[in-house]
KOLPAPA-699190 format. One record per residue: x, y, z of N, C-alpha, C in turn; residue in three letters. Coordinates in nm, 3 decimals. Layout:
// KOLPAPA-699190
PT,n.xx,n.yy,n.zz,ca.xx,ca.yy,ca.zz,c.xx,c.yy,c.zz,res
PT,X,Y,Z,X,Y,Z,X,Y,Z,ALA
...
This chain:
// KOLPAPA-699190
PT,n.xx,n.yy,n.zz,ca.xx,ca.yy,ca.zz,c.xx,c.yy,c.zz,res
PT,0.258,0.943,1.194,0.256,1.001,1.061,0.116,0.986,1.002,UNK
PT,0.076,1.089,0.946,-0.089,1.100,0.841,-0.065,1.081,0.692,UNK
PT,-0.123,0.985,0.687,-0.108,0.894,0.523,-0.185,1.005,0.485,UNK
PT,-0.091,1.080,0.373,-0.194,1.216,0.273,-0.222,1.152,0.139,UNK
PT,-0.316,1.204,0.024,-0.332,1.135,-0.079,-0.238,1.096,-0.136,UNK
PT,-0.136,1.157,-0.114,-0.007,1.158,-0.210,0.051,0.982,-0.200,UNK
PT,0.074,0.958,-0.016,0.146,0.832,0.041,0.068,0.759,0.000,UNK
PT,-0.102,0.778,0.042,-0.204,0.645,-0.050,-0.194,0.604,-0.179,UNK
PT,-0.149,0.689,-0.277,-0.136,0.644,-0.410,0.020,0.611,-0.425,UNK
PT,0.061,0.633,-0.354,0.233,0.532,-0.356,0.190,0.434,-0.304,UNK
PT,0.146,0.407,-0.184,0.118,0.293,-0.158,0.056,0.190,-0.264,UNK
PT,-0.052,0.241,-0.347,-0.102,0.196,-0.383,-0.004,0.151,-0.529,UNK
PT,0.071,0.210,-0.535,0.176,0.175,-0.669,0.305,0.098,-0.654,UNK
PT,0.304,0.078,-0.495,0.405,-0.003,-0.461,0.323,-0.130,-0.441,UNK
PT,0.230,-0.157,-0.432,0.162,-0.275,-0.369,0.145,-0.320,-0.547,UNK
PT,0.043,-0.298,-0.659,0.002,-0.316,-0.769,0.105,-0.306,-0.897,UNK
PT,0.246,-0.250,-0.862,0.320,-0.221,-1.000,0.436,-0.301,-0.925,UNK
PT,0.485,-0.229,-0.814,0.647,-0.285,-0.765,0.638,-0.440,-0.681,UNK
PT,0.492,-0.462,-0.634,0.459,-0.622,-0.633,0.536,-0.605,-0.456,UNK
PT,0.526,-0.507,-0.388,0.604,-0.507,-0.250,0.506,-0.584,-0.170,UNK
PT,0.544,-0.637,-0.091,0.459,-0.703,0.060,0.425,-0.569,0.157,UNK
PT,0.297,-0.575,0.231,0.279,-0.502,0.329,0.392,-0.442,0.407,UNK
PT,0.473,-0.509,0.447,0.602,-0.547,0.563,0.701,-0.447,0.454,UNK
PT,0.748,-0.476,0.337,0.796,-0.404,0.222,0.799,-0.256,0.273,UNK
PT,0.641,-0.219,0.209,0.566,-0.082,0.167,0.563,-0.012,0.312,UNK
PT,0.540,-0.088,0.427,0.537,-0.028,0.562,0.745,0.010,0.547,UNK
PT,0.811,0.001,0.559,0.960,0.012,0.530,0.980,0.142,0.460,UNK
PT,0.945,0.129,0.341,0.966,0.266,0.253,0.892,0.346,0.283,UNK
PT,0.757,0.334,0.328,0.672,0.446,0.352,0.697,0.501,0.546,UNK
PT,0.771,0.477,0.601,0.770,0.436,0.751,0.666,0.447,0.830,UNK
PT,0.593,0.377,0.820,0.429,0.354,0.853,0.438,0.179,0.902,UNK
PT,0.333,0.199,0.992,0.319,0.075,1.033,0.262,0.014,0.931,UNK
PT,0.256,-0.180,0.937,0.142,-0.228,0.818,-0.022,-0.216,0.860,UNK
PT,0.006,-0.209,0.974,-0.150,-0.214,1.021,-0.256,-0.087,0.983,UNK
PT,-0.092,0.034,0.929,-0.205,0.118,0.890,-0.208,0.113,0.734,UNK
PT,-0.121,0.086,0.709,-0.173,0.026,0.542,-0.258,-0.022,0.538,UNK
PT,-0.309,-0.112,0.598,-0.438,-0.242,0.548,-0.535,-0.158,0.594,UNK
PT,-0.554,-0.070,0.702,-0.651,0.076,0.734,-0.647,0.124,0.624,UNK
PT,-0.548,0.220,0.551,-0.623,0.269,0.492,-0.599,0.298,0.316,UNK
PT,-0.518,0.189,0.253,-0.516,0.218,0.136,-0.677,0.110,0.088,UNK
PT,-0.701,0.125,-0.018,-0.809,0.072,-0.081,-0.754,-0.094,-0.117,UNK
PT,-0.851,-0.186,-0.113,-0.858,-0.277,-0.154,-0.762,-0.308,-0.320,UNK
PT,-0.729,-0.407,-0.386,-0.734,-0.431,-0.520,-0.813,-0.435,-0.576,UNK
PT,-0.875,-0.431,-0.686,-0.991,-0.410,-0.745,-0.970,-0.524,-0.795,UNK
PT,-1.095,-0.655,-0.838,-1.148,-0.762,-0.808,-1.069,-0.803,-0.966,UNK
PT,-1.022,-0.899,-0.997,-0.927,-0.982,-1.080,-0.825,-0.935,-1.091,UNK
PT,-0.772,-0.873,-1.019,-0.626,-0.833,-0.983,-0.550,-0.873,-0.914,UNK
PT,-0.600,-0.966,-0.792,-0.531,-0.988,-0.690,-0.423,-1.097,-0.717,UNK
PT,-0.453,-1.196,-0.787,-0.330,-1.296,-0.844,-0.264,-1.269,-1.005,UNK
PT,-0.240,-1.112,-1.009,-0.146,-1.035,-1.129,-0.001,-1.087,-1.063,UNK
């Protein structure tokens, strides 16, 4: 499967709002985690312990 902008910004709203684990977001999105950590973007820097 090809992560389109659409899946990256879910991803990115499941990781930062719904607080899911990699393992989680790989589940709902059916994507491996390995390609999550490829290719959604980082947290942006004082975010990471929200």
């Amino acid at each position: 499967m090809t992560l389109g902008a659409e899946d990256i910004e879910r991803a990115v709203y499941l990781r930062d709002v719904k607080k899911l684990s990699m393992w989680e977001m790989s589940g709902e999105l059916g994507i491996s985690p390995v390609t999550l950590y490829r290719r959604i973007p980082p947290r942006p820097k004082g975010r990471s312990n929200e």
